[in-house]
N, C-alpha and C positions, 0 to 999 in steps of 0.2 A: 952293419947297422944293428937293427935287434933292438936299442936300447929305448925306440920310440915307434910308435903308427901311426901313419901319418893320412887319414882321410881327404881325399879330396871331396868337393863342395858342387854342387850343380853351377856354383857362379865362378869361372876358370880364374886360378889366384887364390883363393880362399882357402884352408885346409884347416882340419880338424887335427890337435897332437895328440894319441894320452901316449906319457909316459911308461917304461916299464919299472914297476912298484917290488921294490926287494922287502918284504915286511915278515917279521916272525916274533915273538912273545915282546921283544922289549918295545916294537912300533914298526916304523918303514922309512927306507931310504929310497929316494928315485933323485932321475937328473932334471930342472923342468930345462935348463939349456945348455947344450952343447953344440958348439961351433958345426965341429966337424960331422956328425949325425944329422943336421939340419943342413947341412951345404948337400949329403946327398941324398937328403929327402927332395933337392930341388929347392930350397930356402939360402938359397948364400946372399943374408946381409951383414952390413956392422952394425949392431947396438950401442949407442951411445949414452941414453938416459933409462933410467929406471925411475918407474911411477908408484905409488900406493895408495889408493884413495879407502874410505870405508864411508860406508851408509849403513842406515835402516831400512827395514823392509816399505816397501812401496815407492822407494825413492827412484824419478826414473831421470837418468843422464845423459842425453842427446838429443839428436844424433849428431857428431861435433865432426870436422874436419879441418884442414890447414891447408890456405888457399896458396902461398907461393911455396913454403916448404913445405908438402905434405910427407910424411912419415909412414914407416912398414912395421906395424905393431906387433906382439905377442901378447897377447894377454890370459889371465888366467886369474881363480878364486883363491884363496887363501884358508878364508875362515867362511860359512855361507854355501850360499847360491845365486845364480843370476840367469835371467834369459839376457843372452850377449848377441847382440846383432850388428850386422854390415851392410852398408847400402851400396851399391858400387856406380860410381861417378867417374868412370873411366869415359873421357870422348873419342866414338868408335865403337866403344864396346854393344855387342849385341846383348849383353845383360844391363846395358846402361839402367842405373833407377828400380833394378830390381837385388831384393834384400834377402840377405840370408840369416838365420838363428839358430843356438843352440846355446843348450843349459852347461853352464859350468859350474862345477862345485869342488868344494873340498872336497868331499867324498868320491868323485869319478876322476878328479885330478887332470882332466882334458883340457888343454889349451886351444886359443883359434887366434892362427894366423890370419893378419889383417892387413893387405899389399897398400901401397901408396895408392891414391885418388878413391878413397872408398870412405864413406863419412859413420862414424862408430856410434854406438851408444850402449847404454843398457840398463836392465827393472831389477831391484829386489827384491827376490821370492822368499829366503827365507827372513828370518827375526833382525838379522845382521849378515853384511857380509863385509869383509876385507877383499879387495880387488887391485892385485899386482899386473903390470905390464911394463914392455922395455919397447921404445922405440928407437929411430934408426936417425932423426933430426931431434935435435934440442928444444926446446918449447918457446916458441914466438910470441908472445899474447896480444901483441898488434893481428897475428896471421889466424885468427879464429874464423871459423865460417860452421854454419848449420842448416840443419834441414827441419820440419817444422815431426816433431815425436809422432804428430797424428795424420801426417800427412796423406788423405785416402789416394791419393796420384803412387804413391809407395805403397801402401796401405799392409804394414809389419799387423804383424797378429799377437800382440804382447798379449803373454801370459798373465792373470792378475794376478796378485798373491792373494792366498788365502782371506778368506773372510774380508777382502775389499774390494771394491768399485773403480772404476777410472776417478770417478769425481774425489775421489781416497787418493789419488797418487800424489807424490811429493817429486814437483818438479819446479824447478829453477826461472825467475821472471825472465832471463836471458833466455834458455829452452823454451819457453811457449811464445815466444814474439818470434822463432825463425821463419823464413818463406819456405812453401814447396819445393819441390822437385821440376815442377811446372817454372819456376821462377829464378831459376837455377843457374848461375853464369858463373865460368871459371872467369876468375879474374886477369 
């Protein structure tokens, strides 16, 4: 291996990547995936689709899942930052309903793996970000399911961005109508 570190998370499932960064006068080369490095990190999926969404700062997107096909994400920042968070909706699990987060950016280059039955989201902390991931099912849009961003039953600790308020964040008429965690039924 070598070429990655692979953090685990308090919520089992959940891991932290960063890369190893080759960088010298002219910039930096790193791998964000490789098959074989991530099967023996304990990661052996197929990816299928690649995403890229980009926002502005305060913009927040979730917490989103997929109720018959759920999908084992990768994701990672581009251009930016983000506080990227996971809620874990595993039934059984003893961390059922509780969330885990961590900042990704261009600058630290860290990826979080994000297993099937775990509902995603994330803020824009800095001016701009560009936000890449690959998932392991194709994108359903009849199959969307959510959980409600403020939900205090989960009760995430989002970061603000600078110089703004909650009542400042840019979030989606779909995003603020979801139900709790409380209210929660897999399909």
């Amino acid at each position: 291996m070598g070429k990655i570190t692979v953090e685990t998370c308090e919520i089992e499932g959940l891991k932290v990547i960063t890369p190893t960064v080759f960088g010298d006068e002219r910039g930096y080369f790193m791998e964000t995936y490789n098959y074989n490095d991530f099967k023996e990190a304990g990661i052996d999926v197929q990816f299928v689709q690649d995403n890229q969404s980009a926002s502005k700062k305060g913009v927040l997107r979730g917490l989103h899942f997929q109720i018959n096909f759920p999908q084992d994400k990768l994701v990672r920042v581009v251009s930016g930052e983000v506080f990227d968070v996971a809620v874990d909706l595993r039934e059984g699990s003893k961390t059922f309903g509780k969330w885990y987060g961590v900042k990704l950016s261009a600058e630290n280059k860290k990826q979080f793996f994000i297993p099937k039955n775990f509902a995603h989201g994330f803020i824009v902390l800095s001016d701009y970000a560009e936000f890449a991931y690959k998932c392991t099912d194709f994108y359903h849009p009849n199959d969307e399911g959510g959980l409600l961003w403020s939900d205090p039953g989960i009760g995430v600790e989002w970061p603000m961005p600078e110089g703004m308020t909650e009542k400042d964040l840019i979030i989606s008429d779909k995003d603020q109508k979801w139900s709790g965690i409380d209210s929660y039924k897999k399909a």
